[in-house]
C-alpha positions as CSV (number, residue, x, y, z in Angstrom):
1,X,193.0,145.8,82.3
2,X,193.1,144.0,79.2
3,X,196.5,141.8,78.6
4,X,196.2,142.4,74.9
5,X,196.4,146.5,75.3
6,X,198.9,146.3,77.8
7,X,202.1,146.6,76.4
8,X,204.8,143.8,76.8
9,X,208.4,145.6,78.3
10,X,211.6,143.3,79.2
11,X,213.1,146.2,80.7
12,X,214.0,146.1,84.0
13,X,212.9,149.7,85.1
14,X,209.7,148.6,85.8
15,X,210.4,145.5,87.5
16,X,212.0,148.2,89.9
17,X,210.3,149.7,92.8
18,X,209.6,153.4,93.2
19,X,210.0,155.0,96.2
20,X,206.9,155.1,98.6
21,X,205.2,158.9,98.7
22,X,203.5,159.2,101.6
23,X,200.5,161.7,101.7
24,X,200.4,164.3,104.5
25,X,196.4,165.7,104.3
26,X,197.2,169.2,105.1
27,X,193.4,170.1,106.1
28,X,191.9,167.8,108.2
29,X,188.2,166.1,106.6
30,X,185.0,167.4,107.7
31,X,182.1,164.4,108.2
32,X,179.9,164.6,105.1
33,X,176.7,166.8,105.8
34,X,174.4,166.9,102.5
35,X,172.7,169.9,101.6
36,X,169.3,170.8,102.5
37,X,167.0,171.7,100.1
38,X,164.3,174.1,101.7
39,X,160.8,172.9,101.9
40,X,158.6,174.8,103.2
41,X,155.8,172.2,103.3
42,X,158.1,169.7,105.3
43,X,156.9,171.0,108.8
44,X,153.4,171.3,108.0
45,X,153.5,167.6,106.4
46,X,155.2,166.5,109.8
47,X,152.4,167.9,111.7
48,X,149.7,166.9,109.7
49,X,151.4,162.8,109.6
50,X,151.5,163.1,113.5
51,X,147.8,164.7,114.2
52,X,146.7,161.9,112.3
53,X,148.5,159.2,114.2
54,X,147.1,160.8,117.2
55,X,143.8,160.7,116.1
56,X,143.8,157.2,115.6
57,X,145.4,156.1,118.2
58,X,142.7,158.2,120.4
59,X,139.9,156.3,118.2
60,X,141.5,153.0,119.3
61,X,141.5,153.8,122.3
62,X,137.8,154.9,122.6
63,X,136.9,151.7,121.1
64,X,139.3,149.8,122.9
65,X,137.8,151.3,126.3
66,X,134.1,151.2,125.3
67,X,135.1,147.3,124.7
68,X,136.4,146.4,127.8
69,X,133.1,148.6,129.4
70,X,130.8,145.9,127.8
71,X,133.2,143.7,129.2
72,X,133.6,144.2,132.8
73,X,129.6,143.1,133.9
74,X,129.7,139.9,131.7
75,X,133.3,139.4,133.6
76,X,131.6,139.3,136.6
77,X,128.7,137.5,135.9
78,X,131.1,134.3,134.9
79,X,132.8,135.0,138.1
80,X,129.5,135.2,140.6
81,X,128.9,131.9,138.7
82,X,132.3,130.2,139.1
83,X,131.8,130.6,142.9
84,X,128.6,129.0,142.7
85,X,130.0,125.9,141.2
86,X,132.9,126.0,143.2
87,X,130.6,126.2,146.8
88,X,128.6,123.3,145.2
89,X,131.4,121.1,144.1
90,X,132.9,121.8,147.4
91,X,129.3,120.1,149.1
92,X,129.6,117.3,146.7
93,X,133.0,116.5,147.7
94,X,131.9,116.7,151.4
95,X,129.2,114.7,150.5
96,X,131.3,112.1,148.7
97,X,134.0,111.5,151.0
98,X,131.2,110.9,153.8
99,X,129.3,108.3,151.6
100,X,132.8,106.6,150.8
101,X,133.0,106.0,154.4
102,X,130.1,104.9,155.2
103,X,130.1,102.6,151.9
104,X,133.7,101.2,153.0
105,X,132.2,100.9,156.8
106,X,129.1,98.9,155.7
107,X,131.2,96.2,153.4
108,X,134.4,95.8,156.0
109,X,133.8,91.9,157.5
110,X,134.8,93.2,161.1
111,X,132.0,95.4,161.6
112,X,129.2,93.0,160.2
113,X,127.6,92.5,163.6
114,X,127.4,95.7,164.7
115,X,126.0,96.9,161.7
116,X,123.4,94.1,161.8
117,X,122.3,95.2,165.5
118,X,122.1,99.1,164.6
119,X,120.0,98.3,161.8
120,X,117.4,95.3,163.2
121,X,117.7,96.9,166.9
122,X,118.0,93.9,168.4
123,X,120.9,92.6,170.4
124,X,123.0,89.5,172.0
125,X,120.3,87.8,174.2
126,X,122.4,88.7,177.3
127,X,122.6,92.1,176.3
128,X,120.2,94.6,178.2
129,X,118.9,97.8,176.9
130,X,119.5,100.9,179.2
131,X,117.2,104.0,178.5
132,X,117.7,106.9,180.5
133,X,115.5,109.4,182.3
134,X,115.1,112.2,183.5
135,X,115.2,112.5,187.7
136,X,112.4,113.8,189.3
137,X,113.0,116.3,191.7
């Protein structure tokens, strides 16, 4: 409200409070429902909006299906060739940890003499060679 349209009382009557009316609703309120208006295109717009949707959704699928079809051999080619590698890199590491032996065996100062006789053949001069036969019998 505007100040200037209001008008300016010094009476006391309305600086004085009027009693308090309390409202008693005598029919109780119904939840708002708005009208319908009738359509009768609503229900056939429903069932044309969902055909659709399923329609799509069964060309996705298709699609989706004839994909992973194209897939699946491809898939197991990768697969018949990731064991290959992993059989070979499992020969390699074999292969490797018997050369690292051998390589830490050959260079260890302790075993320089034997080494030296397994390789030349020939032993300590009071050594003797034993070769074994077979018994007649």
């Amino acid at each position: 409200m505007n100040a200037a349209k209001r008008p300016i009382s010094s009476s006391s009557q309305s600086l004085q409070s009027k009693p308090l009316q309390i409202a008693h609703p005598t029919k109780p309120r119904r939840s708002y429902q708005p009208r319908r208006v009738p359509f009768s295109g609503v229900r056939r717009a429903i069932a044309f909006e969902s055909s659709v949707k399923l329609t799509v959704n069964l060309l996705l699928t298709v699609i989706a299906s004839t994909t992973i079809a194209k897939l699946v051999p491809y898939y197991q080619a990768q697969q018949e060739r990731l064991g290959t590698l992993q059989h070979s890199v499992a020969q390699e590491k074999e292969k490797n940890a018997e050369l690292r032996e051998q390589f830490d065996r050959n260079f260890d100062p302790a075993q320089t003499a034997q080494i030296m006789q397994e390789q030349s053949g020939m032993g300590y001069p009071n050594q003797k060679k034993v070769i074994w036969t077979k018994p007649l019998d």
